[in-house]
C-alpha positions as CSV (number, residue, x, y, z in Angstrom):
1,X,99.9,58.6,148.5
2,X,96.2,57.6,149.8
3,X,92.9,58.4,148.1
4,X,90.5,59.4,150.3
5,X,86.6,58.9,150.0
6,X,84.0,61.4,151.7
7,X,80.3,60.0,151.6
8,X,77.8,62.1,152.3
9,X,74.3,61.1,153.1
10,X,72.1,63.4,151.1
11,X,69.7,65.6,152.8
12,X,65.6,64.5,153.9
13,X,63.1,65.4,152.4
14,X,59.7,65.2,153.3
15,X,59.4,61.7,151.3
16,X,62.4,60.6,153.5
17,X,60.9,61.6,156.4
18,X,57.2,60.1,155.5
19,X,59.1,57.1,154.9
20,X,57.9,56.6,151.2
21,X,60.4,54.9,148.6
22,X,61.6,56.9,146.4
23,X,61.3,57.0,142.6
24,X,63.8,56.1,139.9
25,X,66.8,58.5,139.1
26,X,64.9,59.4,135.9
27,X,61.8,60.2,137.1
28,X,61.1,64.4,137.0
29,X,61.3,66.4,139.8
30,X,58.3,69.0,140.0
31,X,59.4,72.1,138.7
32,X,62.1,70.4,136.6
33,X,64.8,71.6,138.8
34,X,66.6,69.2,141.4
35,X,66.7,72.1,143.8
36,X,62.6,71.3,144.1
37,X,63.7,68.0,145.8
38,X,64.1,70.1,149.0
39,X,61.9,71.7,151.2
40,X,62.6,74.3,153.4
41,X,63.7,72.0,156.3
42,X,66.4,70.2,154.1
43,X,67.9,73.8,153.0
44,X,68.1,75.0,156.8
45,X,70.1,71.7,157.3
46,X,72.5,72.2,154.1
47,X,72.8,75.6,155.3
48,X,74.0,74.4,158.7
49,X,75.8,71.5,156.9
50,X,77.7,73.9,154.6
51,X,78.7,76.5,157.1
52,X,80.5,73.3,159.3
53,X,81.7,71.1,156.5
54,X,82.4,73.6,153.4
55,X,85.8,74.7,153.3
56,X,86.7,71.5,155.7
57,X,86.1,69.4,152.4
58,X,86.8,71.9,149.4
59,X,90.1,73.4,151.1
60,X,93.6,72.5,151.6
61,X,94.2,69.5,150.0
62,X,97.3,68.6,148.1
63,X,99.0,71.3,146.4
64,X,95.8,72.8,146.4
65,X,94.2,71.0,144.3
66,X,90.2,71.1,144.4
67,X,88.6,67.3,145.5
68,X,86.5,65.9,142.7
69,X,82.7,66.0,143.9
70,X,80.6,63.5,142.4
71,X,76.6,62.2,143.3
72,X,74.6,60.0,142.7
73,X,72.1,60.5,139.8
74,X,69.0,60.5,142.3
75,X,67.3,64.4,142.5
76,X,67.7,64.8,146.0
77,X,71.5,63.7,145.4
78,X,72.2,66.5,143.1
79,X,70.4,69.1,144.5
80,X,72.2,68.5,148.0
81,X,75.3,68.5,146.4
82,X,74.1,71.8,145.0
83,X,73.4,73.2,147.9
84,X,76.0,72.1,149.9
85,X,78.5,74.1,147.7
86,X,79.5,71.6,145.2
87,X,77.2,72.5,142.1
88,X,80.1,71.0,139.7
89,X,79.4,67.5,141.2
90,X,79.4,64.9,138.4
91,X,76.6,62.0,138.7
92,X,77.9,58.9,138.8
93,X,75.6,55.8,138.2
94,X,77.8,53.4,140.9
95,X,76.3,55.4,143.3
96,X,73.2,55.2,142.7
97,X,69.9,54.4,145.4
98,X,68.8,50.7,145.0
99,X,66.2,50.0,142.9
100,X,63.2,49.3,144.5
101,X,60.8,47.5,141.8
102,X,57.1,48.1,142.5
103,X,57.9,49.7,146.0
104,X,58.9,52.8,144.6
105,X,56.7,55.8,145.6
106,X,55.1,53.6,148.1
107,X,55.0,54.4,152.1
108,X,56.4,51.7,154.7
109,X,53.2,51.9,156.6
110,X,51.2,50.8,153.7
111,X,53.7,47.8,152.8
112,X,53.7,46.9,156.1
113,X,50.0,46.4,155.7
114,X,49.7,44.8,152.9
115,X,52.8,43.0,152.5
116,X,54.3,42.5,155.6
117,X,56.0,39.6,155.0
118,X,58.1,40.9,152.4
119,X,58.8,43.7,154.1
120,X,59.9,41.9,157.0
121,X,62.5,40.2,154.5
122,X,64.4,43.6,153.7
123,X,64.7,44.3,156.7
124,X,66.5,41.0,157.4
125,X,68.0,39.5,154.3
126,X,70.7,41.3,152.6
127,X,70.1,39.2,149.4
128,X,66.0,40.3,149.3
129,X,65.1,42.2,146.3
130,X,61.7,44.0,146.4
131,X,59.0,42.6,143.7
132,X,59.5,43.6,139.4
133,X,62.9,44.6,139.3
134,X,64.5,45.7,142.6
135,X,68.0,45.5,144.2
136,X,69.1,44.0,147.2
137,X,71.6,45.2,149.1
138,X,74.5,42.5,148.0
139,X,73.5,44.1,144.6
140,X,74.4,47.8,145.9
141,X,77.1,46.3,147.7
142,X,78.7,44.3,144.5
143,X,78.1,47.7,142.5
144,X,80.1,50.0,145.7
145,X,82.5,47.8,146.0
146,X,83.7,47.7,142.6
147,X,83.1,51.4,142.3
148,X,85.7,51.6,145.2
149,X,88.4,48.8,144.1
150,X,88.7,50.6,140.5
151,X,89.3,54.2,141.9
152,X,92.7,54.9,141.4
153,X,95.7,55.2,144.3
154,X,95.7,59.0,143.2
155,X,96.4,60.5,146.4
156,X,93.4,62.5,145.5
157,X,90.5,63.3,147.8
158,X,86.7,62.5,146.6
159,X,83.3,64.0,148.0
160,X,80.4,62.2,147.1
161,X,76.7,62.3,147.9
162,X,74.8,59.7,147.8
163,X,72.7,57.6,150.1
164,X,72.4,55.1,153.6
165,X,72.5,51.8,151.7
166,X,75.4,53.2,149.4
167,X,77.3,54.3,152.6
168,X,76.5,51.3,154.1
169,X,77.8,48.8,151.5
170,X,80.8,51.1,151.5
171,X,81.8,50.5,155.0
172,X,81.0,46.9,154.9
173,X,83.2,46.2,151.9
174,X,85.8,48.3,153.6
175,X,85.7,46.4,156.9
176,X,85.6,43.0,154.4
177,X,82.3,42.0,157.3
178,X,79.1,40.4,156.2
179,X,76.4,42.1,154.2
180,X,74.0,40.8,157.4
181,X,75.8,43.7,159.0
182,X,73.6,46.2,157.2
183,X,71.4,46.1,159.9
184,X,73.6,47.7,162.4
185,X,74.7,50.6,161.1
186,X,72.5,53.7,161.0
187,X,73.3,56.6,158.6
188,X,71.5,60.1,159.3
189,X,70.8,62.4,156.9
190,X,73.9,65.0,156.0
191,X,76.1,62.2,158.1
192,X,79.4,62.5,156.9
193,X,81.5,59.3,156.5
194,X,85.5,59.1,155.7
195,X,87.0,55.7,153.6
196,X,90.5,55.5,153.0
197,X,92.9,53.7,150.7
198,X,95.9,52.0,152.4
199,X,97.9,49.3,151.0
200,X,95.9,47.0,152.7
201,X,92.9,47.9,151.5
202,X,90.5,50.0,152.3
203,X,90.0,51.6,155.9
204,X,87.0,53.0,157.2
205,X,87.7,56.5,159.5
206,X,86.5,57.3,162.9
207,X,83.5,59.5,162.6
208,X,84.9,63.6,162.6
209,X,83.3,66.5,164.2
């Protein structure tokens, strides 16, 4: 018996798309509802993703059995997981966004003015943490990778939304390549990527239609 891994990139919204860093898990969503973390652009796309991926992921499994569904704490997470068809999705912390210190809330364009430097350095290093408290990706990547090690060989099939860097470090750790290798791999919003447990590890799956 395998367990199998589903990571799903949650859907943009129009912070994502304005390419502003988001807030802390913990910080409310207007409204007080996670469904506000989408606009009407990220709810055609769930609707779209839902009508192709639904049943592909919820159905037929073994003896039926219905995959666990867990997301990251993040509002956006949640609330694509919501609407996605898997409102019973249980946060989990390990797959959480990074941290991003004093960058949170701020747009890329305006870092790139006034600190370009250090932006420049994210984009590069893998062990970069932004200014007053934030992660780098070796810290996402030590936190996916245990997350990963200490699931159990179940046989059992998990969905889980999260986001790019989480995916990423996931892949990375699966392939056992260097963190450097961040930089190559693109994940789009709603991209839906397939890890699985042999007894040699972990293997990442070709991409599915």
């Amino acid at each position: 018996m395998s367990t199998t891994v589903w990571l799903v990139s949650h859907a943009a919204n129009a912070a994502l798309r304005s390419g502003t860093f988001p807030h802390e898990p913990d910080v409310p969503v207007a409204g007080g509802d996670a469904e506000a973390a989408l606009d009407a652009r990220a709810l055609e796309a769930l609707a779209a993703w839902r009508e192709r991926w639904h049943v592909r992921l919820a159905g037929g499994h073994r003896h039926g059995e219905a995959p666990c569904a867990l997301t990251s704490p993040a509002a956006i997470a949640r609330a694509s997981a919501r609407a996605a068809g898997f409102a019973g999705a249980t946060p989990a912390d390990a797959l959480a966004e990074a941290a991003f210190g004093a960058w949170q809330g701020r747009r890329l364009t305006d870092l790139a003015r006034e600190a370009p430097e250090a932006l420049a350095a994210w984009t590069r290093d893998p062990g970069f943490r932004p200014p007053d408290g934030g992660d780098s990706f070796d810290d996402v990547r030590a936190r996916v990778g245990a997350w990963l090690d200490a699931l159990p060989e179940s046989g059992h099939t998990l969905i889980a939304f999260t986001h790019a860097s989480v995916i990423r470090a996931a892949i990375l750790h699966a392939l056992g390549a260097p963190s450097s290798g961040f930089r190559s791999i693109e994940i789009a919003p709603l991209a839906v990527t397939a890890l699985r447990r042999s007894e040699h590890g972990w293997v990442w799956l070709a991409a599915m239609d």
